[in-house]
C-alpha positions as CSV (number, residue, x, y, z in Angstrom):
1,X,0.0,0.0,0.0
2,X,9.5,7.1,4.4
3,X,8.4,7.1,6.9
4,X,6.6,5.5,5.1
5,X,3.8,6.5,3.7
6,X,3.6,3.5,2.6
7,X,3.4,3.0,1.0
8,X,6.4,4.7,0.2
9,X,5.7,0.8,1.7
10,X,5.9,4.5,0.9
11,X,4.5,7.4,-0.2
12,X,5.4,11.2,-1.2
13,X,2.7,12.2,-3.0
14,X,2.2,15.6,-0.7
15,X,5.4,16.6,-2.5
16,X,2.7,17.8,-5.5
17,X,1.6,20.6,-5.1
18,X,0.1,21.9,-8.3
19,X,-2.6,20.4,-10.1
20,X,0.3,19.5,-12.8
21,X,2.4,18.6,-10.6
22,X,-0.5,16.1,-8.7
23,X,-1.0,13.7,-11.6
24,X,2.9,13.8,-13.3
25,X,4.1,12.8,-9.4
26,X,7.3,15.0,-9.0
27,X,9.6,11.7,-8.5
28,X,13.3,13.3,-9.9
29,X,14.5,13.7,-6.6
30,X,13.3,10.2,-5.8
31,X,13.6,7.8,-8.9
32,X,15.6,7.4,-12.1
33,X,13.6,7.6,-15.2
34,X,15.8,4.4,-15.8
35,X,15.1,2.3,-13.4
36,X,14.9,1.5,-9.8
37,X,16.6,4.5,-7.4
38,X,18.1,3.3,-3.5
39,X,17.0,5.3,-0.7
40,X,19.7,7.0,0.4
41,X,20.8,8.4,4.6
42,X,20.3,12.4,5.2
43,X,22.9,14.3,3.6
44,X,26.0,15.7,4.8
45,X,24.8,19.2,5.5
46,X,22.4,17.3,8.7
47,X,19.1,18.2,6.8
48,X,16.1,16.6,8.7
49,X,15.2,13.0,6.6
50,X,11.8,11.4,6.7
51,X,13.2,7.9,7.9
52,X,13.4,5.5,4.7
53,X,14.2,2.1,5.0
54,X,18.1,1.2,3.3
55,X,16.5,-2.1,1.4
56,X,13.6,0.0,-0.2
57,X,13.7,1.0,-4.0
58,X,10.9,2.5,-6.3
59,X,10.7,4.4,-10.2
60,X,7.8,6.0,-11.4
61,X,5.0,3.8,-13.0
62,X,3.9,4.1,-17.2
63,X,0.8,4.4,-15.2
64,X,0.4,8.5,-14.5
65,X,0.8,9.2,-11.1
66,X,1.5,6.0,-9.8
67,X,4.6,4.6,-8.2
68,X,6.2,0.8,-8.6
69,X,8.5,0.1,-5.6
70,X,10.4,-3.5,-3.4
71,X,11.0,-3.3,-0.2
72,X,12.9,-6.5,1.5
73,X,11.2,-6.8,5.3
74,X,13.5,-7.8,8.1
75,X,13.2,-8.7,11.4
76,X,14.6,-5.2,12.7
77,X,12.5,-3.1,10.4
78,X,11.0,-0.6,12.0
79,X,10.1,2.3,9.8
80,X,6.2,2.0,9.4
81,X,4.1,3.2,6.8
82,X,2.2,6.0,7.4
83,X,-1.5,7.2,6.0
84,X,-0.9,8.9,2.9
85,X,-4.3,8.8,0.7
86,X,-3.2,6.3,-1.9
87,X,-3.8,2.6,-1.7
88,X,-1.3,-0.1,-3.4
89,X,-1.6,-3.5,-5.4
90,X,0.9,-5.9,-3.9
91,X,2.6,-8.9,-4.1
92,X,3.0,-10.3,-0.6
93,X,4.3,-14.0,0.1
94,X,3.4,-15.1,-3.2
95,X,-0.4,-13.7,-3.1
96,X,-1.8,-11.0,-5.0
97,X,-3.1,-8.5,-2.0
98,X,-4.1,-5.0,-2.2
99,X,-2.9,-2.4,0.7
100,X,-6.2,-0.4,1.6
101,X,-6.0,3.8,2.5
102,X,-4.8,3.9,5.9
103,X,-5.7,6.0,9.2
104,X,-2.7,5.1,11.3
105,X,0.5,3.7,10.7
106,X,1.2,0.1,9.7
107,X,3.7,-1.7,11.3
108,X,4.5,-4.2,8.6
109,X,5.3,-8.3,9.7
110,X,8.4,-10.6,8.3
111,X,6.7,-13.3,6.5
112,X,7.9,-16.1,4.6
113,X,9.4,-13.8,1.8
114,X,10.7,-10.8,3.1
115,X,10.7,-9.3,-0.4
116,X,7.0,-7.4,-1.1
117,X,6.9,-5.8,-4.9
118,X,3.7,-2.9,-4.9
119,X,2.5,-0.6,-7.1
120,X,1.5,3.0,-5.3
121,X,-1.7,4.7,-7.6
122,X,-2.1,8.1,-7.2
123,X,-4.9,9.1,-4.3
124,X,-8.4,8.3,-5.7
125,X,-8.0,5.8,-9.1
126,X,-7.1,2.8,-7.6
127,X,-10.8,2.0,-6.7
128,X,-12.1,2.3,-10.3
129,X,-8.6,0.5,-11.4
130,X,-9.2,-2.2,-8.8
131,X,-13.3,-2.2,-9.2
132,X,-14.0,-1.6,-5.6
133,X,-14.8,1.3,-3.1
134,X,-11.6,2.2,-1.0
135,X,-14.2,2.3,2.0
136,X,-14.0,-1.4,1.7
137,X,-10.5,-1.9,2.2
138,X,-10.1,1.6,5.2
139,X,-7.1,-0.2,7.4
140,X,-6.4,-3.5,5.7
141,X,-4.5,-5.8,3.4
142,X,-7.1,-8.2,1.6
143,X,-5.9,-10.8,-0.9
144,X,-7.5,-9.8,-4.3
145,X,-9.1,-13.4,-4.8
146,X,-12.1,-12.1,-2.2
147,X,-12.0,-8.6,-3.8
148,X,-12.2,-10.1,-8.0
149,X,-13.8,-13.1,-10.0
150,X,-11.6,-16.0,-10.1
151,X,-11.7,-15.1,-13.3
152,X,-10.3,-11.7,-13.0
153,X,-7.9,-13.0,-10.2
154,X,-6.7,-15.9,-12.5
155,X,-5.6,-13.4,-15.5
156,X,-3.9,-11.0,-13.3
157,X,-1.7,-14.1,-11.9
158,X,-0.8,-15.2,-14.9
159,X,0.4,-11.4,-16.2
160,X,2.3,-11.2,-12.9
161,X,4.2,-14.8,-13.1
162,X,4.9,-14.1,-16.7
163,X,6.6,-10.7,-16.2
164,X,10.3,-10.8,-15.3
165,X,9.7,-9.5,-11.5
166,X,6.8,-9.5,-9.2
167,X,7.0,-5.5,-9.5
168,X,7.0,-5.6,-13.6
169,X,3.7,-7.4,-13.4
170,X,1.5,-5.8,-10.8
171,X,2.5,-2.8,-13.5
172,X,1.6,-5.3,-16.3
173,X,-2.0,-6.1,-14.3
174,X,-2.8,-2.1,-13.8
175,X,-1.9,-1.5,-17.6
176,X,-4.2,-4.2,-18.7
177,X,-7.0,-2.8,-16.0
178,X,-6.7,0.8,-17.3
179,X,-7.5,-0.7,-20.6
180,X,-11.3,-1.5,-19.8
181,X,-11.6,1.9,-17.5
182,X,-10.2,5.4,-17.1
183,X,-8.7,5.7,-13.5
184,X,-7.8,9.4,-14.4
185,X,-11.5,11.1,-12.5
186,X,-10.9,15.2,-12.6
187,X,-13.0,15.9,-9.9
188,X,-10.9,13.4,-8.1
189,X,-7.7,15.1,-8.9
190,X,-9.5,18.1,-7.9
191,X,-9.9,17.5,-4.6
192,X,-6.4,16.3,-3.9
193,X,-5.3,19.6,-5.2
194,X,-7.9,22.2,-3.8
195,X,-7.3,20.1,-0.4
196,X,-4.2,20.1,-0.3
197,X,-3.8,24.0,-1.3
198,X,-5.9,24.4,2.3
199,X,-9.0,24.9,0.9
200,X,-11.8,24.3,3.5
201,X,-14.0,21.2,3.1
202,X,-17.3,23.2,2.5
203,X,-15.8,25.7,-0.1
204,X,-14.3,23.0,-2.2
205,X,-18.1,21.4,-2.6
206,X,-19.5,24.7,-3.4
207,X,-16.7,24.9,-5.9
208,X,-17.4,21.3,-7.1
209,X,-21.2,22.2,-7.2
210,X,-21.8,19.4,-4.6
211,X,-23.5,19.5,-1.1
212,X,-20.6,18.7,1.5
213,X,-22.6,14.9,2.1
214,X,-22.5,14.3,-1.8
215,X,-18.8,14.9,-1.0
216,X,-18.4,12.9,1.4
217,X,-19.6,9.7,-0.3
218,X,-17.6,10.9,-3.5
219,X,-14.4,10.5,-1.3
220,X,-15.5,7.4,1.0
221,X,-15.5,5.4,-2.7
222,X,-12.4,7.1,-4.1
223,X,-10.2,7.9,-0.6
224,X,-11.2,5.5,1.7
225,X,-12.3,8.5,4.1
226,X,-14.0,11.9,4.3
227,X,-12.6,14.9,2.9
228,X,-11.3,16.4,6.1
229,X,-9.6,13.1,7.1
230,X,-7.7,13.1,3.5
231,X,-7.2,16.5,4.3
232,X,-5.4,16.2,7.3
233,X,-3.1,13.1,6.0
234,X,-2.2,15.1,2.8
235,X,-1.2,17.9,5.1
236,X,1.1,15.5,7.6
237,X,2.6,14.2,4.4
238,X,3.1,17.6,3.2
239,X,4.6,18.6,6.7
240,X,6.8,15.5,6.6
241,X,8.3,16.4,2.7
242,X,9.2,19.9,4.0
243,X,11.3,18.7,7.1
244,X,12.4,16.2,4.4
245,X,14.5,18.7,2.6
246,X,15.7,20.3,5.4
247,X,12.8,22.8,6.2
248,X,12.9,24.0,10.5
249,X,9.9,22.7,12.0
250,X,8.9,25.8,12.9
251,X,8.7,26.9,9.3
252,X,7.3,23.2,8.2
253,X,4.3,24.1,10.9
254,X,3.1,27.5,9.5
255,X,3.9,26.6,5.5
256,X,1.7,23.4,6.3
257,X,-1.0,25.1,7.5
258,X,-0.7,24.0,11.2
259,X,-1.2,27.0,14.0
260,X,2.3,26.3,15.3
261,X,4.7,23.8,15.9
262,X,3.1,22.1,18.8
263,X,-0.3,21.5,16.3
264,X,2.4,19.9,14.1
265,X,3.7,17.2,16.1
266,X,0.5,16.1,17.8
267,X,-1.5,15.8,14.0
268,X,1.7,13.6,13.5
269,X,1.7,11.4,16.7
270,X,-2.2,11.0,16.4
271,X,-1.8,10.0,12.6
272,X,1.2,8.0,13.1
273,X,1.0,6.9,16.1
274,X,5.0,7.9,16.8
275,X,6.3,11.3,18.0
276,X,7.2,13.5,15.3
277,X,11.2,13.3,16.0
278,X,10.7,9.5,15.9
279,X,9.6,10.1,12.3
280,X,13.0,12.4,11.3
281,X,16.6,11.7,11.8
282,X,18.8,14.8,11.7
């Protein structure tokens, strides 16, 4: 589904911040158009670094806005993965699971292959990709063969074992799912944006020309939550990508939106579950 959002397991997609810049993912300072990039440690001028894990890789996706990424899990990993909006398609210990939206951190478990393969989808089209309301999934990992037909399941296995890594074919099964629908919703992309530019829930309906319950619905199916909940992970991910590069927390606080530093870190430790310096190495 570093910290990691997962999803980055893990995610950075608060590091978009235009509506441009939401669906073409801004991943040069995190992948090589060529192939896989290494995490690497915080660099030598002390910058603060959202904690990513030394055996996690990822490159951007064919599939726009989406992420492919391995991580190998060890018995002493400890980095969790943290809410970020987006859900993942992955392959865990030889099954075909999908990573639902999260609202806490997950803390994931060594099973018997430490090597998971996912694909990250940009925050709303996985559930017309995958063919079922993100609602459904809020806070889990399901195996795909209770979520599609065996049918469905069966073809997607066979285009993952008959790519040259796990990773190659959950791309393979999300290019042959966009082929039947259009993952790419505007008003989805929309929200995101307006959201996390700080717009207020009930302005961004009246801008939508929805009543704030159609809105809520709209984002149950797409984000796995309400508006305001999406709001406030995209904002903590935001927060975390500024103290990323090196931004004070002081400054991360106010350009984030938060009323002060101390707002900051208790968003973060109710989100995450960790204090906020747990979350950053300097």
């Amino acid at each position: 589904m570093g910290t990691m959002s997962r999803r980055h397991d893990m995610q950075y997609c608060s590091e978009c911040n235009t509506a441009g810049e939401a669906f073409t993912h801004d991943v040069s300072n995190k992948a090589s158009r060529n192939g896989f990039r290494e995490s690497r440690p915080a660099d030598s001028r002390g910058a603060s670094d959202v904690h990513v894990p030394q055996d996690y890789r990822e490159r951007p996706s064919a599939i726009l806005g989406a992420v492919v990424w391995t991580r190998d899990i060890t018995a002493d990993s400890t980095t969790p993965v943290l809410p970020d909006g987006c859900m993942d398609l992955l392959w865990l210990n030889d099954r075909l699971m999908v990573a639902g939206p999260d609202t806490r951190s997950h803390h994931p478990s060594v099973g018997g292959n430490p090597r998971v393969s996912g694909i990250r989808f940009f925050p709303g089209t996985a559930p017309t990709l995958l063919a079922v309301p993100a609602h459904e999934l809020r806070d889990a990992r399901v195996d795909m063969a209770a979520v599609w037909s065996p049918a469905v399941h069966g073809h997607a296995v066979d285009l993952l074992t008959a790519a040259p890594t796990p990773a190659a074919g959950l791309e393979a099964i999300a290019h042959w799912r966009a082929t039947d629908v259009d993952p790419v919703a505007p008003a989805m992309i929309r929200i995101v944006t307006e959201l996390r530019a700080g717009t207020k829930v009930a302005d961004l309906a009246d801008t939508l020309g929805l009543g704030t319950r159609r809105l809520h619905r709209m984002s149950l199916d797409a984000f796995g939550y309400g508006p305001k909940t999406l709001a406030r992970i995209l904002r903590m991910q935001q927060a975390l990508a500024l103290a990323r590069s090196g931004t004070p927390l002081a400054a991360t606080a106010a350009l984030a939106g938060y009323s002060d530093q101390s707002h900051l870190s208790r968003e973060v430790k109710e989100l995450a579950g960790v204090p906020l310096t747990h979350l950053l190495r300097r």
